[in-house]
N, C-alpha and C positions, 0 to 999 in steps of 0.2 A: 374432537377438534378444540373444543373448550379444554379440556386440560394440557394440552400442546399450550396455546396461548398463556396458561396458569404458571408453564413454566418459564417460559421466555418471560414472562413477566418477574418470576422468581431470579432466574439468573442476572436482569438489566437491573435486580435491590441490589443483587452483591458487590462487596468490594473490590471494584477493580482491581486490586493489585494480587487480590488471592486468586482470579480468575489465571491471569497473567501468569502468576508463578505456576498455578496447575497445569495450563498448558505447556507450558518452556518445560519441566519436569519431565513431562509425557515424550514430546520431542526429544530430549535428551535422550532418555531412556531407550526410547525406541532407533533413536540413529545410533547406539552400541551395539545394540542389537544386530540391525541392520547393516553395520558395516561387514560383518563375515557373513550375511544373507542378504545379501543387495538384491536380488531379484526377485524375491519373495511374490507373489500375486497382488497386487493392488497394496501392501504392506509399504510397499519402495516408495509410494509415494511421501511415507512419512518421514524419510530419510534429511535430516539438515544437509548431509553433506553433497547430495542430489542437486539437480537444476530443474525449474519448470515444473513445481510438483508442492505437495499442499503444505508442507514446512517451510518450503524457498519463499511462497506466499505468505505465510504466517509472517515470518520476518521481513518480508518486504513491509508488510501492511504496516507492522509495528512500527518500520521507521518513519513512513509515509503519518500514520498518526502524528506522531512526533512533531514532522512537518509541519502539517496541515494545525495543528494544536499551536505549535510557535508562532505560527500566520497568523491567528486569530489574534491571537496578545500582542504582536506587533500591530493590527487592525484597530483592535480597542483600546491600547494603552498611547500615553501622552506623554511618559517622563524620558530620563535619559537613555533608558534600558531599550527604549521602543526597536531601535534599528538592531540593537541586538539581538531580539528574536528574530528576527526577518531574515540577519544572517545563518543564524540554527536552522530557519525554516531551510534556507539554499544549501544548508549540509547537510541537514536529515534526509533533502531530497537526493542530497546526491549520492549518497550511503543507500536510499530504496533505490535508485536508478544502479547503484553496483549488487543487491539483490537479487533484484528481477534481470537487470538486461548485464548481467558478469564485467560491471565497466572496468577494475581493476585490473581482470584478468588479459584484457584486451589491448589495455595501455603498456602493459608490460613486453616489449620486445625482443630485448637483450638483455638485460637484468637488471637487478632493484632499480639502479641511479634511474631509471624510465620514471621511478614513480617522485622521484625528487621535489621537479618543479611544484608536484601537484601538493607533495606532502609539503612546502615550504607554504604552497600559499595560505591550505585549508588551517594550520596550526597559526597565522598572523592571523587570519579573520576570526578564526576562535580564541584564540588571546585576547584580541580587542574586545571580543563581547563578553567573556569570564570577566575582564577587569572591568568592565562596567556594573554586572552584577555584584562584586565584591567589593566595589565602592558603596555599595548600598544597603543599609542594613538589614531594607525590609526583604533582599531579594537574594543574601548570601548563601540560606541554605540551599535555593534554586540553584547556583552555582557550583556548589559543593558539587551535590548529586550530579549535574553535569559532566565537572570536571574527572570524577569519577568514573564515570559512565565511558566518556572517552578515553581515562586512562586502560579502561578495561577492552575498548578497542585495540589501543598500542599493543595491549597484548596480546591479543587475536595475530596481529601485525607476525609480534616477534617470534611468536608460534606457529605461523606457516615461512617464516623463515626456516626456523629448527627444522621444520617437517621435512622441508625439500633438502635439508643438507645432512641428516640423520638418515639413516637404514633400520625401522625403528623392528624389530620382531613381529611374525604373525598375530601373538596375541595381546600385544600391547596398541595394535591399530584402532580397536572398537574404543578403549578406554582414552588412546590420544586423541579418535575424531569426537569424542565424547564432550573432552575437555575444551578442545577449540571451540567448540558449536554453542558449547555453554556459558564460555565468558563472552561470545558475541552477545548472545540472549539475554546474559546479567548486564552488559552496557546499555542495550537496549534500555532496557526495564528501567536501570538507573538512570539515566538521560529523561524517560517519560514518567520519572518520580519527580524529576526536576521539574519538568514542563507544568506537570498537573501539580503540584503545589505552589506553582505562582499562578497558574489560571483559576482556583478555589478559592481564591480571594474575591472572583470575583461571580462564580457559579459554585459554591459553596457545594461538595457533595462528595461524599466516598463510594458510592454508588460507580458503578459499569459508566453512567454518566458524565462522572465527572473526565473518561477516557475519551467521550465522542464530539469531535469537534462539532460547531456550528456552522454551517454553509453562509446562514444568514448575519452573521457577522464580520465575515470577510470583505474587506475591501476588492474593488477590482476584479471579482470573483469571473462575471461573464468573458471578460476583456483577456483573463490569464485561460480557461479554459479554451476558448477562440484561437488564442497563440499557443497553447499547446497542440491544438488540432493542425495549425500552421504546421508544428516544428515536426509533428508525430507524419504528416503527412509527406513530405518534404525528405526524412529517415526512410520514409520504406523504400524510396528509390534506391535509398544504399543498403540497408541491413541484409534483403537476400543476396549480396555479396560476399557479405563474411562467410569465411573458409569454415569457421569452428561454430557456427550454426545448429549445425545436428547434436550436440555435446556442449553448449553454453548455454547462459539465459540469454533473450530476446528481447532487442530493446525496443520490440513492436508490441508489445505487451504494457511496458509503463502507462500509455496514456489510459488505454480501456480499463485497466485495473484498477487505474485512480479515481476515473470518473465515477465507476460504480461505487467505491468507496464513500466518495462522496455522496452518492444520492443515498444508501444506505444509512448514512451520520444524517442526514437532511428529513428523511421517514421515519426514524427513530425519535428524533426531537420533532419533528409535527405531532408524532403521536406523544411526547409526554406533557407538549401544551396542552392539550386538548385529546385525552384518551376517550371521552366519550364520542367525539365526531367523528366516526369513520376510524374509529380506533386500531378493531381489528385489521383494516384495510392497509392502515399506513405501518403496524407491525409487520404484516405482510409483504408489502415493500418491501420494507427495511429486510428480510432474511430473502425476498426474491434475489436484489439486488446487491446483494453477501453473494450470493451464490453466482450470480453472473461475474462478479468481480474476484472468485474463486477459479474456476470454469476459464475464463479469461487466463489466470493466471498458472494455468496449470498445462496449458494446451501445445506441445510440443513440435512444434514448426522445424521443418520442415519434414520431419521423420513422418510421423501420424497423418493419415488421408485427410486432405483437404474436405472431404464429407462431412467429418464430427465440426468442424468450422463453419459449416452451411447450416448444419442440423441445430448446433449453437444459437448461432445468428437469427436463425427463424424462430426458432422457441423468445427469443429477445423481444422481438416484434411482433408475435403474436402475445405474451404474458403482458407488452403495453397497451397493447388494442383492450386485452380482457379488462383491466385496472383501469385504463380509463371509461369503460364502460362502468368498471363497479360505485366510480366516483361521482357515477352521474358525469362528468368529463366529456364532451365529445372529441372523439383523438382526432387530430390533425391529420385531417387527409393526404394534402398535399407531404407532409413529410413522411410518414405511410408508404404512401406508392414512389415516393423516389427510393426509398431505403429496399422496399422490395427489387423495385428494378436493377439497384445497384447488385443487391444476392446474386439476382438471376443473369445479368452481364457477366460477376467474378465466376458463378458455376458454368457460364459460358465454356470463357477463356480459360480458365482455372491459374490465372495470374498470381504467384506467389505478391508481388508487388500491390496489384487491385486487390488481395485477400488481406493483406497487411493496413491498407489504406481506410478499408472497410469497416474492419475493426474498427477505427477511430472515428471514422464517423457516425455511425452506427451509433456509438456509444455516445457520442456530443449531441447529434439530434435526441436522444431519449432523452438527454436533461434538459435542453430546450422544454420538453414537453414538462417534465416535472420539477425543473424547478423555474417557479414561475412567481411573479408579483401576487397574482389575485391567489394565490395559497399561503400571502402572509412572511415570503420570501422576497426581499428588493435583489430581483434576478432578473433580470428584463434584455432580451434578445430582440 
């Protein structure tokens, strides 16, 4: 167990960005592959060009970072640029909400002009916040890599254009889903080259760290979770309507995925203030709550028995009972047995709706529990 620990501790010295490139690589690699053996055993899950599966996560997460990293610099900064990360932050997110829950794919009805208004608006709001960055000298190369990063979107864009209007050969498919997946992945990366080199100005680090936002520096942090839980809860009543459900991403998934994200960035940075306190414990965390936020995102609705989503859920709540025990913590009873009770209601009825709803809360009351004032977090519920 100690040498587990030696490593994760080896992997969070390295450099973010070689991490980043070695997995985008692997993914690449593996969705060529994969494209002429899509079915492979447990393999398919590696697939970019898949839904609901550990690559579709990968790339959610990365924009979701993105996100959540811009919110931060919009929270802590003062100068003219401020409102411009907070706009990045509202497109990173909506680029992980077109990851995880397919939004592009859904908007489209009749053809491209569907996506018009949307693309008119997103490229004004990103134009205002570029040109704020490039009026400034300290924040231009931030912008560069930006502008980059989404040029290398447009061509994602123009590339499944091509794709649906070309009749490409049997064996030129693995090498064109190859291509498309990997300048999604290099926008990514460049956008959060941008990000993380205007946030080192002010958490200085080439380190895995300088990629993991702070929970505790975010503004509004309780108040946006709360109305995420609102909006998430509020969606399940419609998402098991959509037709294309069994074969899209699921935008019953965004919220859960994000919250565990979050608490995982939140156990990660507890444990690097303070690795002696409970070190192990808050490492721990930090890959439990990786894995729920994996697990979460990978969970195929409505196809896959509703069972792995109970089985999920109670491992959820029983791995918080055990940690808040290890922390000396006494868990929160009353939230405890409402959260059980809700399980055993949705394995009642087996409500696609209550199963949807559950997930979200489930995953709000756990941070309730852990992210908290008296742990050195101003997060107060």
């Amino acid at each position: 167990m100690n040498q587990f620990f030696k490593i994760l501790n080896w992997l969070i010295s390295q450099a973010w960005w070689k991490l980043i490139i070695t997995i985008d690589v692997l993914f690449v690699i593996a969705t060529i592959f994969l494209t002429y053996n899509y079915n492979l055993p447990i393999l398919h899950y590696f697939n970019l060009g898949g839904e609901l599966n550990i690559a579709s996560w990968w790339s959610g997460i990365s924009l979701l970072l993105a996100s959540l990293l811009s919110y931060e610099l919009f929270s802590i900064k003062h100068d003219k640029t401020k409102f411009s990360w907070l706009i990045f932050s509202l497109i990173f997110l909506a680029l992980y909400w077109d990851e995880i829950g397919s939004l592009h794919e859904r908007i489209m009805q009749n053809s491209w002009t569907d996506y018009y208004p949307y693309g008119i608006a997103g490229i004004c709001l990103l134009t205002y916040s570029l040109v704020n960055l490039f009026t400034s000298n300290k924040n231009k190369k931030s912008g560069i890599l930006i502008l980059f990063g989404f040029s290398a979107f447009g061509l994602v864009v123009l590339q499944e254009y091509i794709e649906h209007t070309l009749d490409w050969p049997y064996l030129l498919l693995g090498l064109r889903t190859g291509i498309e997946e990997g300048t999604e992945l290099l926008g990514i990366f460049l956008c959060l080259m941008g990000v993380v080199l205007e946030r080192r100005k002010t958490a200085a680090s080439h380190s895995l760290m300088a990629l993991i936002p702070n929970p505790s520096l975010m503004k509004k942090l309780p108040a946006i979770l709360l109305f995420g839980l609102v909006l998430h809860t509020l969606a399940s009543f419609w998402i098991p309507n959509l037709s294309d459900l069994y074969q899209r991403g699921n935008p019953a998934l965004l919220y859960p995925v994000a919250i565990y994200l979050i608490l995982s960035a939140s156990s990660l940075h507890r444990f690097m203030d303070n690795p002696k306190d409970k070190g192990k414990i808050n490492l721990s965390l930090c890959l439990l709550f990786l894995i729920f936020s994996l697990m979460s995102g990978c969970y195929k609705y409505p196809i896959e028995s509703l069972l792995r989503f109970y089985i999920l859920h109670c491992i959820q709540i029983a791995g918080v009972v055990f940690f808040c025990f290890k922390i000396n913590d006494k868990p929160q009873k009353k939230i405890i047995l409402m959260l059980s009770a809700l399980i055993l209601f949705s394995v009642t009825y087996e409500n696609l709706v209550a199963s949807f709803i559950l997930s979200g809360v489930i995953s709000y009351f756990i941070s309730r529990i852990f992210l908290r004032r008296d742990r050195g977090y101003p997060i107060v519920f």
